[in-house]
N, C-alpha and C positions, 0 to 999 in steps of 0.2 A: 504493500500500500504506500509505503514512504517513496516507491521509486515513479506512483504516477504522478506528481508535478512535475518533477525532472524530466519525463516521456513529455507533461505538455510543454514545458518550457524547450525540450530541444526541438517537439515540432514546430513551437513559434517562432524558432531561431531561422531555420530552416525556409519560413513561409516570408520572411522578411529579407531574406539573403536576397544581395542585390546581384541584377545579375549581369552576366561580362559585359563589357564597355559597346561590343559589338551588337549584341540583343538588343541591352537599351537604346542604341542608335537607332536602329532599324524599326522598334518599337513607336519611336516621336517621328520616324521619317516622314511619313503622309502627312503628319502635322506642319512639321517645317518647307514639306515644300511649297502646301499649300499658302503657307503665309508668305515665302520666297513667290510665289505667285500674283498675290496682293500687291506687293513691295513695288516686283517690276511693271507690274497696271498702272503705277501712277506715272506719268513722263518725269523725265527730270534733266530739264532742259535751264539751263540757268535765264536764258532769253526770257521764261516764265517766272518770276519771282514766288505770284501763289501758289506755284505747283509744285517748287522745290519747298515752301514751306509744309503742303503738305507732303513731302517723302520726311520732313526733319519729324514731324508731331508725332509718324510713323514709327519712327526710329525710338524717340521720343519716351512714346508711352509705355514703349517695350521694357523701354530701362526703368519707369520708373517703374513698374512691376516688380524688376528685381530690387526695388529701395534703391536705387541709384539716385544722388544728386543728380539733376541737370540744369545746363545752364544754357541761355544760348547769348551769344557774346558778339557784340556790334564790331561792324568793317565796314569797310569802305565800300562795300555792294552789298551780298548775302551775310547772313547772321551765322557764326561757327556752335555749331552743336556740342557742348564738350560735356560730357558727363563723367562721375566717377564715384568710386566709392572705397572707403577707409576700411578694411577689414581688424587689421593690427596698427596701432601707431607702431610696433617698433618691425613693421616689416619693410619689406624693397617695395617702392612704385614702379609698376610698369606703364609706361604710356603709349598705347595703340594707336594707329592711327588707319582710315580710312576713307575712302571719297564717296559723296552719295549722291554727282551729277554723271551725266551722261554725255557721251558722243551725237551731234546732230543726225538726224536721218534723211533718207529721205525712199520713202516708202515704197515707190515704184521698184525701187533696187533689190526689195524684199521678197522672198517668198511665202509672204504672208500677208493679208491685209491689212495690219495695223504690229508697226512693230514692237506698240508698246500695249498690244494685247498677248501676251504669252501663249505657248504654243507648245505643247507636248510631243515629242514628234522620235519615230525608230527608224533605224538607216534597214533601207529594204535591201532584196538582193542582187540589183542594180549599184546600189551603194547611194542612194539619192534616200534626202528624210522624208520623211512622208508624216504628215499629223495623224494622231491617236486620242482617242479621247481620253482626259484628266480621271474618267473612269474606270482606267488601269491602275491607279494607285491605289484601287482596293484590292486589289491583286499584288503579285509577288514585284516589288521594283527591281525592273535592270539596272546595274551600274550602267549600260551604255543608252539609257535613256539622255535625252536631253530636252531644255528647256530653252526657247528660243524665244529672242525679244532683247530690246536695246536695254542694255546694261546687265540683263541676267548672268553674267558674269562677271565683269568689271561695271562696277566691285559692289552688286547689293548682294552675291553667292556672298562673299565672305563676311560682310557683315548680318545676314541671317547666318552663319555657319556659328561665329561667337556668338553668339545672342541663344539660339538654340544649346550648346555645351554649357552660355552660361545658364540659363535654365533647368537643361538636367543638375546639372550640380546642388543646385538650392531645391529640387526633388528629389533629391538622396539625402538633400538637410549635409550637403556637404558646404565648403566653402573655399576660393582659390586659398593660396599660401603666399598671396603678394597684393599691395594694393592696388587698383585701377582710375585709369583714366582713358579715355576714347575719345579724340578729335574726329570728327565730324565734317572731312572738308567739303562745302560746296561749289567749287570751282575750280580743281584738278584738273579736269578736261580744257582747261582755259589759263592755265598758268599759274591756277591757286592766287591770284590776286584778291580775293577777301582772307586767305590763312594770313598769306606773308606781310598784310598789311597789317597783323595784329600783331607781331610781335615783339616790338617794343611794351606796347600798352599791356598784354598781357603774357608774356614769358613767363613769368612767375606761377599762373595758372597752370601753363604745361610743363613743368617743371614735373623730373621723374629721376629715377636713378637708370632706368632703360630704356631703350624707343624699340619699337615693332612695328614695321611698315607692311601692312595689309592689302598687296595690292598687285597685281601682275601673276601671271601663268609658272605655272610649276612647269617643272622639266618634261619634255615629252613622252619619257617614259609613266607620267603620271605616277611617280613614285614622293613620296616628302619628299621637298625641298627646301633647305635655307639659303638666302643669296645674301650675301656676308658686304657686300658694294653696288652703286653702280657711275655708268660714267656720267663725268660732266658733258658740257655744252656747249661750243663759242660759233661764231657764224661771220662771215665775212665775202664781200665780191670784188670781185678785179676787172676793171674795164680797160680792156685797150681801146684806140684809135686809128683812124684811118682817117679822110680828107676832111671837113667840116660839114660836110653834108654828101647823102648816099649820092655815089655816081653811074652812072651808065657803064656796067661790063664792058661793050665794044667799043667804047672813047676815049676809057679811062683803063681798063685793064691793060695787067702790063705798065701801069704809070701809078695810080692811087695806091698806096698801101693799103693791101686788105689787114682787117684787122683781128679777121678768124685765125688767119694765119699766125697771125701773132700771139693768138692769145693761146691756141695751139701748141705752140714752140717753145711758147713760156711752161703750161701745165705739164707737159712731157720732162721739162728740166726739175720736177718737183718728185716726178716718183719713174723706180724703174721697172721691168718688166717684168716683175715678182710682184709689183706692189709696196715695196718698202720705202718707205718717203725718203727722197733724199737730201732735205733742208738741212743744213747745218745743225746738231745737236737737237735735233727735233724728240728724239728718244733718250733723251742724258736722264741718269737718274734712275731707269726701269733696270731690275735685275729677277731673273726667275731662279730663287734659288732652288736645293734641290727640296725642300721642303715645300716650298711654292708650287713646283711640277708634281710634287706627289697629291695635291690637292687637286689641282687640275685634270689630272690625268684620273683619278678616281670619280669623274663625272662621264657616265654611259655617252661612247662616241663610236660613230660608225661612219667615217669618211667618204666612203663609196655611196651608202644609203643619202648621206646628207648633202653631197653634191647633184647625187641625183634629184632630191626632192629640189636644189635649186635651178637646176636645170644648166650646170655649170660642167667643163672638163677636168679644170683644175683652179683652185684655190690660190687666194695668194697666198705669197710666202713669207708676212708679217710674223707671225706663230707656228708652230709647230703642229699646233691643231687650233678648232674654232676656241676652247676656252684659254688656251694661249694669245691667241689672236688678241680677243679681249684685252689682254693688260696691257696695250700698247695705244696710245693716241694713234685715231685716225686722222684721214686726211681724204675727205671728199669732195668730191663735183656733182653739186646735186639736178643744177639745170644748168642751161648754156644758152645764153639768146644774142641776138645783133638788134640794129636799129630797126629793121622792118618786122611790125606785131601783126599784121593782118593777113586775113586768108589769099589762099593761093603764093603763088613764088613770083619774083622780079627778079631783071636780069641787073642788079645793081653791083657794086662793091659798098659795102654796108658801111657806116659812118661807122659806129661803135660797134663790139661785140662783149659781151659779160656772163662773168663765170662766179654763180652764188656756189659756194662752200658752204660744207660745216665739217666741224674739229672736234672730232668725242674728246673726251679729256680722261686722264686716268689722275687718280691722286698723286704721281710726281709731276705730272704736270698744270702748272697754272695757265687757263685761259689767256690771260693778257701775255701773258710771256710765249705761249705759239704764237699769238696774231704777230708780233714782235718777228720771231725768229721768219714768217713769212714774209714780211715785209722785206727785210734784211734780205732775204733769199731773193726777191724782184728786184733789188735797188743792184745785187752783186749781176744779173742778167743787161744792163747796160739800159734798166730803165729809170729815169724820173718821176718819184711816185708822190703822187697828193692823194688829196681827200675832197677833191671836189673837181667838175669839171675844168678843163685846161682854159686857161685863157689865148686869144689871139697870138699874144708873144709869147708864149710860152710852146703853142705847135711851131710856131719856125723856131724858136732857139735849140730845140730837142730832136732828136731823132726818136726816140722813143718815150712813149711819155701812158703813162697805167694810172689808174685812181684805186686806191686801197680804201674800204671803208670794211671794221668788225668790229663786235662785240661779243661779250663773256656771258652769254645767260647763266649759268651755272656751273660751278666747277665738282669733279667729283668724290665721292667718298666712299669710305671703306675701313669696314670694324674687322678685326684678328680674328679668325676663324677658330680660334684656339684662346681669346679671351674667356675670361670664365664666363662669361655669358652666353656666347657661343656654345662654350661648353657643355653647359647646362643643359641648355634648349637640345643641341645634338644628342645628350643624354639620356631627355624626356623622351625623344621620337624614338629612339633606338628601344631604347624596353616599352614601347606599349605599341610600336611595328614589329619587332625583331630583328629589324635591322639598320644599318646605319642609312638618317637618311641623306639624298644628293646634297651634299657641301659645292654652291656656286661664290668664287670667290671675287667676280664682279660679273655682272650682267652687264650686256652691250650697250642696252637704253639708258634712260635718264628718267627721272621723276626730279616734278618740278620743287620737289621741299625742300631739294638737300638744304637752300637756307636754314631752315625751319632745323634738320639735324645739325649746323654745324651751330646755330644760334645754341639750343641743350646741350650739344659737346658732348653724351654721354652715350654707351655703346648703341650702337643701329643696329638691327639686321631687318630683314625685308623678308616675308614672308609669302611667298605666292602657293598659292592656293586652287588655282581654275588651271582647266585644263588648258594644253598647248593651242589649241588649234581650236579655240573659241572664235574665236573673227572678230574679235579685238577692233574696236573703232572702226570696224567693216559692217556690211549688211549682214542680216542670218548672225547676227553674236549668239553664244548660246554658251548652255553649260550643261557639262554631262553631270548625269544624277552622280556616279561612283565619285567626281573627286568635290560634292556636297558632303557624300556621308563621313569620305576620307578626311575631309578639311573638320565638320567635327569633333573627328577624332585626335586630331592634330591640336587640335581647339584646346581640348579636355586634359588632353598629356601637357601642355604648355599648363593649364591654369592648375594642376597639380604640382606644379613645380616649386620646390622652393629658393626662389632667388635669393 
């Protein structure tokens, strides 16, 4: 008789046992996608002010559900969303950060009626999507389901991904092991000009001992990813000359200086047939040591498969492979035009011809100090270089005569992959995936904060979460169900963590 409480007490132990991390996902998934549903139905077009307000009230009410302070904090256009909440005073703060405007559309381009109606959709045996009714998720979900609709992945998936882990957690009556803050930016898609304009006025509010950047495509294998940097930004164009105004080919050719040619002759002297720039000290500073390549090189590559998805023979030869490539400042030619803009061709020699750039930046190198080193590079080529059109006496004093105009949008950065924060986060993922997950030790892109990271100064990583091959600021953006449930889970082992 003594041992039947014990009997009920281990069967209630038993009836309460929570169950593996995987169960309970799969258990609120119908729940979250349907709200990830809701999310992407409202537009979120900054052009709209009411309508970005309502995705923030969105956002909003979810937190305060979870007791979240929130706040929403004036700029110079749209209002920042920042919420948080103080679990421990003597714990670590983490500070998240996400965007919750959108890419413009434009609907024709869509395979859908309305891109900011959601669209449930499975790749047939053609390999093309085809819509299903949202009445399959009473049934078993595919990971390779997806949801289709502008921004369903960049980035309202990741912010329903945290919202939902934070959730389950306070339904297990759990709680993270650090405190929280989440920036809310409304204008990412546009340069973050309401964040960056706050932070002066309110630094102090995003003040954290970590930053976690929530935003861009996991690796294609769809496996975790942390990306440890990414590049900076500069931009600059070179205009050569030719007579003061377009000439007639058959009067003047053979006599005008074209100035395709020139501008031709010039870009050619800047990189060689590999690809590798050849400015003057354009690369000082970069070293890949051998601890560096071991990072690199333990990111999944397939050279053959990846040239083929570009439709390429051969690569350049900047890096040794594409995550190599990466730690190198580029050097691009993005468009190329002369003096005549309008349809059809003329048999002229073109007054001007110009060649817009842009310069990814790596952390040894500073924006302002390449435009520098190119400049220096045109002046060493036997040209006369301004910053504004040429004057009368200045075409006959000169034989050659280029206008230089750049600027530095953003320069880049990058936290130690092997900081303890790093550490940690690669620690969480590794025991609740089983394995270690992909270490990117800079991605090629840029995001517009890095202000925003180097104003905090305290460690970064960037966290991508959506799948590869979402169409990203393309028509048809979507997101596969598997890297929602994956992300998560990813969610959950981070807010476990104790920093």
């Amino acid at each position: 008789m003594k041992l039947w409480p014990l009997c009920l007490l281990f069967t209630a132990f038993i009836g309460v046992a929570q169950p593996p991390v995987d169960a309970l996902i799969d258990q609120n998934l119908k729940k979250t996608l349907i709200e990830h549903k809701a999310f992407v139905s409202i537009p979120n077009l900054p052009s709209n002010p009411a309508l970005m307000l309502e995705n923030i009230a969105f956002v909003e009410e979810r937190y305060k559900a979870l007791d979240f302070t929130t706040s929403l904090l004036e700029t110079s256009t749209l209002p920042i969303l920042l919420v948080e909440k103080e679990y421990n005073p003597n714990y670590k703060t983490v500070l998240f950060y996400v965007h919750i405007d959108g890419q413009a559309v434009n609907p024709a381009t869509w395979d859908q009626e309305d891109p900011f109606t959601p669209v449930l959709k499975v790749k047939n045996s053609s390999g093309d999507y085809k819509a299903i009714s949202w009445d399959h998720l009473d049934t078993k979900i595919d990971n390779d389901w997806r949801i289709f609709g502008r921004a369903a992945a960049d980035d309202k998936a990741p912010i329903m991904m945290f919202i939902t882990a934070l959730q389950l957690l306070k339904e297990q009556q759990k709680e993270p092991t650090f405190n929280i803050k989440v920036i809310f930016d409304p204008e990412e898609e546009y340069n973050s000009t309401a964040l960056l304009s706050t932070l002066d006025t309110y630094k102090s509010r995003y003040a954290a001992d970590y930053f976690v950047v929530m935003d861009g495509p996991a690796h294609d294998s769809n496996k975790p990813t942390l990306t440890f940097g990414c590049r900076g930004i500069a931009t600059a164009a070179i205009t050569t000359y030719g007579a003061r105004l377009p000439q007639h080919s058959g009067h003047y050719g053979n006599y005008a200086p074209n100035p395709v040619f020139r501008l031709a002759n010039l870009l050619t002297t800047m990189k060689d047939d590999d690809g590798k720039v050849l400015i003057e000290n354009y690369y000082d500073g970069i070293t890949i040591t051998p601890e560096t390549a071991q990072v690199l090189s333990s990111v999944p590559f397939d050279a053959t498969d990846f040239n083929k998805k570009l439709g390429v023979h051969t690569a350049e030869k900047v890096g040794n492979s594409y995550q190599e490539a990466l730690q190198f400042p580029s050097l691009n030619v993005r468009q190329i035009g002369t003096s005549w803009t309008g349809e059809g061709l003329k048999t002229v020699v073109p007054e001007y011809a110009i060649a817009n750039l842009d310069i990814r930046l790596v952390p040894e190198t500073d924006g302002d100090a390449q435009l520098e080193k190119i400049k220096k590079h045109i002046t060493k080529q036997g040209y006369h270089l301004i910053d504004r059109a040429p004057t009368e006496e200045e075409r006959l004093a000169y034989p050659k005569i280029a206008t230089f105009t750049g600027k530095t949008s953003v320069n880049a950065f990058r936290t130690d992959p092997d900081d303890a924060f790093g550490k940690k986060m690669r620690k969480a993922l590794s025991q609740s995936f089983g394995e270690e997950p992909i270490t990117i030790r800079m991605m090629g892109g840029t995001v517009p904060i890095v202000p925003v990271i180097k104003a905090l100064d305290v460690p970064t990583v960037i966290l991508p979460l959506v799948n590869m091959d979402n169409n990203q600021h393309n028509p048809n953006e979507n997101i596969r169900i598997g890297n929602i449930r994956q992300g998560i889970k990813v969610c959950l082992a981070l807010l476990e963590t104790a920093f």
